[in-house]
N, CA, C and O atoms as CSV, one atom per row, in Angstrom:
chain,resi,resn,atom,element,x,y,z
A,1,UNK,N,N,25.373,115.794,135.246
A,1,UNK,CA,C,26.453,116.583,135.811
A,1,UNK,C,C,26.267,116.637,137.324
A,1,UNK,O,O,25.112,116.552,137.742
A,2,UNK,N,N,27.043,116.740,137.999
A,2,UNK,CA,C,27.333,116.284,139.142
A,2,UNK,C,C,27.313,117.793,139.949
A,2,UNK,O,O,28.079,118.591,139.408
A,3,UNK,N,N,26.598,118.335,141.122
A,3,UNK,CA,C,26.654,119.038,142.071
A,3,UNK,C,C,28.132,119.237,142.734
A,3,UNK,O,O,28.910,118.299,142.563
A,4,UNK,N,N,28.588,120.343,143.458
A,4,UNK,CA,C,29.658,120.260,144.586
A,4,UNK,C,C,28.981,120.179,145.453
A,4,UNK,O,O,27.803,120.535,145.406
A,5,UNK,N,N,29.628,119.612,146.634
A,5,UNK,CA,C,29.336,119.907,147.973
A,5,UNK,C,C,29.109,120.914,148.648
A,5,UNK,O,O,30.157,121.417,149.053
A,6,UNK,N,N,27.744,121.714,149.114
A,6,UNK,CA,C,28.214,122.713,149.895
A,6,UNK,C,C,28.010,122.437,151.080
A,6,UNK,O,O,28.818,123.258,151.515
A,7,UNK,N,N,27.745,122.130,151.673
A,7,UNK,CA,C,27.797,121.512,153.599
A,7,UNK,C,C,27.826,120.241,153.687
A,7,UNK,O,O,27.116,119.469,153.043
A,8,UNK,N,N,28.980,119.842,154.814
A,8,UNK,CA,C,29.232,118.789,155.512
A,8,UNK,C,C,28.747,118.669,156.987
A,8,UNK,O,O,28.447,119.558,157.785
A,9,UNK,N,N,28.755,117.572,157.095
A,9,UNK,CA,C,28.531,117.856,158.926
A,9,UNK,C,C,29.846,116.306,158.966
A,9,UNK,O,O,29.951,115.192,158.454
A,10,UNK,N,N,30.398,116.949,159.656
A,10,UNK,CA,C,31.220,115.736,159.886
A,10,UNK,C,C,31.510,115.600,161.586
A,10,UNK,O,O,31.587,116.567,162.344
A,11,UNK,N,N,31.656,114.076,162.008
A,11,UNK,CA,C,32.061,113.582,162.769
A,11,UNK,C,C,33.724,113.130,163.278
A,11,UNK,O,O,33.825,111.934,163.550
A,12,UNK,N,N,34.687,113.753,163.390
A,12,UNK,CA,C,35.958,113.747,163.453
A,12,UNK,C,C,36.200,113.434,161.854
A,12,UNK,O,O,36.329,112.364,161.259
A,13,UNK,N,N,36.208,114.519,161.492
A,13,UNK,CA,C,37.000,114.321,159.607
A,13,UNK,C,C,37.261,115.488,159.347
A,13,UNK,O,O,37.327,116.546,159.974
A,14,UNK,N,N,37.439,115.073,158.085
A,14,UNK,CA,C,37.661,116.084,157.169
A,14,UNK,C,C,36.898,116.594,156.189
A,14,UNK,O,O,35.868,115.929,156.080
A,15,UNK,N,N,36.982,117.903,155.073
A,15,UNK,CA,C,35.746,117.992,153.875
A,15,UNK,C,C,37.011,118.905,153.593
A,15,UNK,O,O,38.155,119.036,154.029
A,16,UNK,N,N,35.922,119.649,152.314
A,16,UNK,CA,C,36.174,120.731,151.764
A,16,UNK,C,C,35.140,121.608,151.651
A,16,UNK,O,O,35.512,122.574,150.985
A,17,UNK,N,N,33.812,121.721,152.067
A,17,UNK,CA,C,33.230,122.232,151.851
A,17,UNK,C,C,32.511,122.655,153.465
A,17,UNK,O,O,32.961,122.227,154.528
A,18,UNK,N,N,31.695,123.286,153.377
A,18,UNK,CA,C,31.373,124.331,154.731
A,18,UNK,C,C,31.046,123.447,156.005
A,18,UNK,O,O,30.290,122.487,155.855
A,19,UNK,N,N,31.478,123.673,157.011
A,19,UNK,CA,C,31.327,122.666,157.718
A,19,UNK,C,C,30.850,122.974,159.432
A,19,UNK,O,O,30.853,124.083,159.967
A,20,UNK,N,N,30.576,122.062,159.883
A,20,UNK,CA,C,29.914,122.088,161.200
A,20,UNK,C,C,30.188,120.310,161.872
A,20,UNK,O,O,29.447,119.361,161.616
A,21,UNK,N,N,31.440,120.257,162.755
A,21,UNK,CA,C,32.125,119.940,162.952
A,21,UNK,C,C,31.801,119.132,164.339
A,21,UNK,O,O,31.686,120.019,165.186
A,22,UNK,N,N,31.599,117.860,164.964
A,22,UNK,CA,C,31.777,117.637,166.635
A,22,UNK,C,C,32.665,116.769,166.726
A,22,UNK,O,O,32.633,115.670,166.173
A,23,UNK,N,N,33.417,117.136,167.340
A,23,UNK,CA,C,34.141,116.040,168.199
A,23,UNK,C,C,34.077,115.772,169.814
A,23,UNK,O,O,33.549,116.432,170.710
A,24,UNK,N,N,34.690,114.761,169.833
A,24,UNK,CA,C,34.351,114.278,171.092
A,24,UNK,C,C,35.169,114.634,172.010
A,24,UNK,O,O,35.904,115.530,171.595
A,25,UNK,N,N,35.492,114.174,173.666
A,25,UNK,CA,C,36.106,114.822,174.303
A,25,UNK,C,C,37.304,113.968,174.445
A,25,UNK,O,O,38.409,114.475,174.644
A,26,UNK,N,N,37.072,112.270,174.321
A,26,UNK,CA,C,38.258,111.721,174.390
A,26,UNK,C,C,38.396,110.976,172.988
A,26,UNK,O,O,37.518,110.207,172.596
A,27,UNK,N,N,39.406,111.215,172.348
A,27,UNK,CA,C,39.496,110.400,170.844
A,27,UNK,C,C,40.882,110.417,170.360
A,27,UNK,O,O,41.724,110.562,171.246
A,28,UNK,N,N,41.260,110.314,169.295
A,28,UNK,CA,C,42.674,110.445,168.628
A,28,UNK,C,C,42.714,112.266,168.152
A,28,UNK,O,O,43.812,112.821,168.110
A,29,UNK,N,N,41.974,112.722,167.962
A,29,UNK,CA,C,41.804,114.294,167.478
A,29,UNK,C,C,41.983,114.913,168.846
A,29,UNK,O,O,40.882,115.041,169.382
A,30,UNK,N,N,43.004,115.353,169.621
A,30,UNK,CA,C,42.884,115.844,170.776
A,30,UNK,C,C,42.040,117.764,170.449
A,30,UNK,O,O,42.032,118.294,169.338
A,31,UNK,N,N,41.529,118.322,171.558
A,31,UNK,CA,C,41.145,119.360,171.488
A,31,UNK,C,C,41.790,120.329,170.872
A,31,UNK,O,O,41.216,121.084,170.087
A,32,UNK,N,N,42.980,120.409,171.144
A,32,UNK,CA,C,43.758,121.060,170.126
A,32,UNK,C,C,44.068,121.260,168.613
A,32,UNK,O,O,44.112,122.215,167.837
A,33,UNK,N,N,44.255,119.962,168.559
A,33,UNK,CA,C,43.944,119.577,166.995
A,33,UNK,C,C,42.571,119.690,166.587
A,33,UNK,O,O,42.421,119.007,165.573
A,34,UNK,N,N,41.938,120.024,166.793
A,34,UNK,CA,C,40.408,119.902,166.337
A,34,UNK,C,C,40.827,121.855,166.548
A,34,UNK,O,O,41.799,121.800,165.794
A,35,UNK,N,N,40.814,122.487,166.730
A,35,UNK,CA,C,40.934,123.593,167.057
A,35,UNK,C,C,41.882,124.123,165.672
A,35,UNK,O,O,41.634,125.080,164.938
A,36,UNK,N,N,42.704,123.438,165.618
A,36,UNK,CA,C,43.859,123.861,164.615
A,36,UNK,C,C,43.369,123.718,163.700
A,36,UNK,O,O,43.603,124.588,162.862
A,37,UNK,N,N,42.558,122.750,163.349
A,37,UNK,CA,C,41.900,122.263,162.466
A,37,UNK,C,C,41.224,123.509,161.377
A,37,UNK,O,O,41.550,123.989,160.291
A,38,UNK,N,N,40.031,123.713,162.428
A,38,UNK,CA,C,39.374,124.907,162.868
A,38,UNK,C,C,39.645,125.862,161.779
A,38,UNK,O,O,39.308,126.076,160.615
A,39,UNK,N,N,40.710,126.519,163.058
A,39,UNK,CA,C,41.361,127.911,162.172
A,39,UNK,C,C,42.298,127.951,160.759
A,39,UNK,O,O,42.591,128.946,160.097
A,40,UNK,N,N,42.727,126.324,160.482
A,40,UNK,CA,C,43.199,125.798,159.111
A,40,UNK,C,C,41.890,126.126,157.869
A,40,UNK,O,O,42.261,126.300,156.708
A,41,UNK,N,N,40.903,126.171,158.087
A,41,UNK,CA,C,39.678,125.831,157.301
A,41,UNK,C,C,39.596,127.468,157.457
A,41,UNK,O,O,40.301,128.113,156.681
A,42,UNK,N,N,38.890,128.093,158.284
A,42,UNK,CA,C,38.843,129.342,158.566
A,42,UNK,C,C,40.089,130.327,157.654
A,42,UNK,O,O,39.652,131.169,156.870
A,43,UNK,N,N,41.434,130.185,157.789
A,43,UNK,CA,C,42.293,130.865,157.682
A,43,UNK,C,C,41.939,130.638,155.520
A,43,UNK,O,O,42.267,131.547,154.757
A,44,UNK,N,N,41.403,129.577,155.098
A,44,UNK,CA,C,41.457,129.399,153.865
A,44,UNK,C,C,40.248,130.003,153.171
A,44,UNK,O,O,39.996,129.974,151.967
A,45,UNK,N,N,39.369,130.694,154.404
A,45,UNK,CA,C,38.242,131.308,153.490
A,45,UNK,C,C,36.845,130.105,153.945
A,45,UNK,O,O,35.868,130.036,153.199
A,46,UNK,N,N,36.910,129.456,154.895
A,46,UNK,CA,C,35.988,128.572,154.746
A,46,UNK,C,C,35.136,128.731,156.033
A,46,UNK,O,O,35.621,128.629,157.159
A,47,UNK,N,N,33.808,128.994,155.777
A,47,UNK,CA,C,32.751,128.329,157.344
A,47,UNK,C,C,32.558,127.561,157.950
A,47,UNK,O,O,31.597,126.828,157.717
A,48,UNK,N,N,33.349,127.369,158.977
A,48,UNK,CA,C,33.364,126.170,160.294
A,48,UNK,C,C,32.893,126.603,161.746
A,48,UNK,O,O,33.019,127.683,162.323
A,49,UNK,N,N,32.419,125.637,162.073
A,49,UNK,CA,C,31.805,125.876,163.075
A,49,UNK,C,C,31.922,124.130,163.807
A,49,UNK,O,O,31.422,123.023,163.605
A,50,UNK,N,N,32.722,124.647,164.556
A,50,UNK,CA,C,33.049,123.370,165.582
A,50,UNK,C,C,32.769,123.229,167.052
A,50,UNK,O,O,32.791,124.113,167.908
A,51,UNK,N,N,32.461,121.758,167.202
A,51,UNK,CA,C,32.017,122.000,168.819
A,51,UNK,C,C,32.387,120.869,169.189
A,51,UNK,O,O,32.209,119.891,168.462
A,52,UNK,N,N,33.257,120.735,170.972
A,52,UNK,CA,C,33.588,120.134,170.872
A,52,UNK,C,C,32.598,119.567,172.858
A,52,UNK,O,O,32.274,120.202,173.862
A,53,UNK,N,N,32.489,117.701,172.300
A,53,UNK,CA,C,31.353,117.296,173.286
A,53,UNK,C,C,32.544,116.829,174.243
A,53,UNK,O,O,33.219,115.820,174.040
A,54,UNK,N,N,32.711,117.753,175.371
A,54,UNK,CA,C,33.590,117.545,176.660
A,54,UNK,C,C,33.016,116.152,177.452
A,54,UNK,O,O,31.874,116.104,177.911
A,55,UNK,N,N,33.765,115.283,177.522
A,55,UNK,CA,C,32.977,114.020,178.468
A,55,UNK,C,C,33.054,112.886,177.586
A,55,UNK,O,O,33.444,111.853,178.129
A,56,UNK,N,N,32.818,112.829,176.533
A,56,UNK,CA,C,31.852,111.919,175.673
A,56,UNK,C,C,33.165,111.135,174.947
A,56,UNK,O,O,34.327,111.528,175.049
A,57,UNK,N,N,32.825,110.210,174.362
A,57,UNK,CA,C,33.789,109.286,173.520
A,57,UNK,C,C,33.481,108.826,172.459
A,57,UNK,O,O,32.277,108.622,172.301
A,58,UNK,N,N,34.474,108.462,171.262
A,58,UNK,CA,C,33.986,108.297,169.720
A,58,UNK,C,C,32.619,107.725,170.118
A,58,UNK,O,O,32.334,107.088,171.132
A,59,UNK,N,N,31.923,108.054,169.206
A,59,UNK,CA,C,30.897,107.166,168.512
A,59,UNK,C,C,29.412,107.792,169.238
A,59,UNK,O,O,28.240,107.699,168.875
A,60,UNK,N,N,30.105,108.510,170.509
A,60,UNK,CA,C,29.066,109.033,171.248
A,60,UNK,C,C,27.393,109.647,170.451
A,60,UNK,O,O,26.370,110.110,170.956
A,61,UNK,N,N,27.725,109.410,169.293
A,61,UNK,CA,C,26.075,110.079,168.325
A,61,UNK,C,C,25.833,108.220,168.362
A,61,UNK,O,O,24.945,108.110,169.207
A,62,UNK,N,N,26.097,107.122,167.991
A,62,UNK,CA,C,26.151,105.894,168.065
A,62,UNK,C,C,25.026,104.908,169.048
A,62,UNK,O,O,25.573,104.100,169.797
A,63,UNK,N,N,23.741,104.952,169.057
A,63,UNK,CA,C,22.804,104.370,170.069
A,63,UNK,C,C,22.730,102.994,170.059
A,63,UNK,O,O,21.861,102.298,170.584
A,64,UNK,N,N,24.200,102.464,169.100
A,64,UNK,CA,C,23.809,100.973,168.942
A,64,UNK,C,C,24.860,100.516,170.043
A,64,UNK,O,O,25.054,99.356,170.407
A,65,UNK,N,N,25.367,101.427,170.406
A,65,UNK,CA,C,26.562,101.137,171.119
A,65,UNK,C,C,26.889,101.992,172.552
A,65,UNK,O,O,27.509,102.975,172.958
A,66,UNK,N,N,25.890,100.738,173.077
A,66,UNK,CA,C,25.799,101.456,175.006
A,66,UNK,C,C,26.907,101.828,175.807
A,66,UNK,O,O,26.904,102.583,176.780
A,67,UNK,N,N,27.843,101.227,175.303
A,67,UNK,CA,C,29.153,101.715,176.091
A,67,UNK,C,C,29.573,103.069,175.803
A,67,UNK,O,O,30.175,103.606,176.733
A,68,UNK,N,N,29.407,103.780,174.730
A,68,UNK,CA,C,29.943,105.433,174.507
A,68,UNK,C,C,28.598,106.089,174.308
A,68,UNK,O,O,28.346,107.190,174.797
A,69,UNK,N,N,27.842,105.482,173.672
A,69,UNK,CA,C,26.273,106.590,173.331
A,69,UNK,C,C,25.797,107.242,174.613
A,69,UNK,O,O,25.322,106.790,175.655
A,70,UNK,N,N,26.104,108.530,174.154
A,70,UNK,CA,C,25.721,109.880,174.987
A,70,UNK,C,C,24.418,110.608,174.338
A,70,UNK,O,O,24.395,111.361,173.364
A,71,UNK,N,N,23.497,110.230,175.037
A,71,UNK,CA,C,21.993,110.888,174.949
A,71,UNK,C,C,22.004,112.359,174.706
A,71,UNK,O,O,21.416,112.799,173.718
A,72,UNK,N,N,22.607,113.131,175.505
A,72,UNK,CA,C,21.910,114.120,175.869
A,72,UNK,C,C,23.203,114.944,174.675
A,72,UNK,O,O,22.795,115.681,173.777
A,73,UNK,N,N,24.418,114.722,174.827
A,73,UNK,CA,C,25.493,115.115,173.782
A,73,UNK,C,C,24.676,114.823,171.978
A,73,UNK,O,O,24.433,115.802,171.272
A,74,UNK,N,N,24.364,113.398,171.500
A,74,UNK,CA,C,23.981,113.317,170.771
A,74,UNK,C,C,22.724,114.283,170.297
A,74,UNK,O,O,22.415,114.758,169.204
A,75,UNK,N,N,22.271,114.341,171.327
A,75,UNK,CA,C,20.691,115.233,170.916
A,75,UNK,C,C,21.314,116.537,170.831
A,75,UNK,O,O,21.622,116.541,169.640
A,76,UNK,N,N,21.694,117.614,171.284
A,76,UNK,CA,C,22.564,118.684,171.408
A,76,UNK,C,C,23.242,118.458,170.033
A,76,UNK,O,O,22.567,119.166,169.286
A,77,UNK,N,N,24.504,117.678,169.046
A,77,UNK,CA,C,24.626,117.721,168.030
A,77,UNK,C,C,23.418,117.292,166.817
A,77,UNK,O,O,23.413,117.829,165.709
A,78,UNK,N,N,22.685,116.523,167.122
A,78,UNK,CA,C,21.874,116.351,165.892
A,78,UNK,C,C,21.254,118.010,166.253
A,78,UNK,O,O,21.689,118.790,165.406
A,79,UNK,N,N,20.595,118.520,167.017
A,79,UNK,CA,C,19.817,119.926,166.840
A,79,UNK,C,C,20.872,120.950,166.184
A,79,UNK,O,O,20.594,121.600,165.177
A,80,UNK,N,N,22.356,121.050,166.981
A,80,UNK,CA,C,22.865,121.840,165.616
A,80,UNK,C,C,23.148,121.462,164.449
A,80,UNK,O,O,23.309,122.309,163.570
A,81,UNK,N,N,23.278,120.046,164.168
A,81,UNK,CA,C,23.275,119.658,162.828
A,81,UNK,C,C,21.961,120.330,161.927
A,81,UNK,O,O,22.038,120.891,160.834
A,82,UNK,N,N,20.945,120.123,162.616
A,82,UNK,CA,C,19.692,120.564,161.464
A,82,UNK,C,C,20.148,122.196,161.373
A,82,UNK,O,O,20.484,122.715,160.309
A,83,UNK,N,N,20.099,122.961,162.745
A,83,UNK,CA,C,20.258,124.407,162.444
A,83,UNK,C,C,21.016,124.688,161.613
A,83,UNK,O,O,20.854,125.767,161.041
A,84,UNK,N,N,22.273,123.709,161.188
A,84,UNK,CA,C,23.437,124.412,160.592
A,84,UNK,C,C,22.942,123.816,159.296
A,84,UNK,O,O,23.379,124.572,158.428
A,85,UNK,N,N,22.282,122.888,158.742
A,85,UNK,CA,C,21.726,122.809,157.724
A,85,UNK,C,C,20.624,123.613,157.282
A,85,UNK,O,O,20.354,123.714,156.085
A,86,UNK,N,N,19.880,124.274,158.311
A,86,UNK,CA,C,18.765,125.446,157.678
A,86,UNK,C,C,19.783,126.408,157.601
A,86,UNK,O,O,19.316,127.268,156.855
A,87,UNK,N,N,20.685,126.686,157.878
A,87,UNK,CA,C,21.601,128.462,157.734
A,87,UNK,C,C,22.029,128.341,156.496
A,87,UNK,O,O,22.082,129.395,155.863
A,88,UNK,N,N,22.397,127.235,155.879
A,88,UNK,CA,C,23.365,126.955,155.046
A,88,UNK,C,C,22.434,126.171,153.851
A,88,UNK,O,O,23.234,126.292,152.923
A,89,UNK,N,N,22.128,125.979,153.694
A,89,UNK,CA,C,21.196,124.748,152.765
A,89,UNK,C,C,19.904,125.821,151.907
A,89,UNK,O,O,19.152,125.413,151.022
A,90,UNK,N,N,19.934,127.117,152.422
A,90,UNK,CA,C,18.374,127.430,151.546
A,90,UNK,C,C,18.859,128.597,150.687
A,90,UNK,O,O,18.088,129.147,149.900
């Protein structure tokens, strides 16, 4: 038998289940929409927590790919990725 999901970490998407959210600063998800997003998830009863990396461009978590990989952005989301997996995960 199969588990639900309870935490996501997603990279410009979507889930259903609790989430912790980055997007980037330039992408197809403008700030707004990522915002709407947000309070769409929120307004349904759900834990989100979104952040959004001002500067940076898709893929920016991406170290294979020198043209957008953002060091210091990436490191900053992987550390809240783990935190938001110890809040949520035990």
């Amino acid at each position: 038998m199969s588990k639900p999901i309870r935490v996501t970490i997603i990279y410009n998407s979507k889930s259903k289940s609790e989430e912790c959210d980055a997007y980037c600063g330039v992408d197809w998800a403008s700030p707004e929409a990522a915002h709407a997003f947000e309070l769409k998830l929120r307004d349904a009863g759900k834990h989100a927590q979104f952040y959004m990396y001002t500067g940076t461009e898709h893929a920016f978590f991406n170290d294979s790919r020198p043209e957008v990989y953002n060091e210091a952005a990436a490191n900053l989301s992987w550390d809240r990725t783990i935190a938001f997996f110890n809040a949520h995960l035990k």
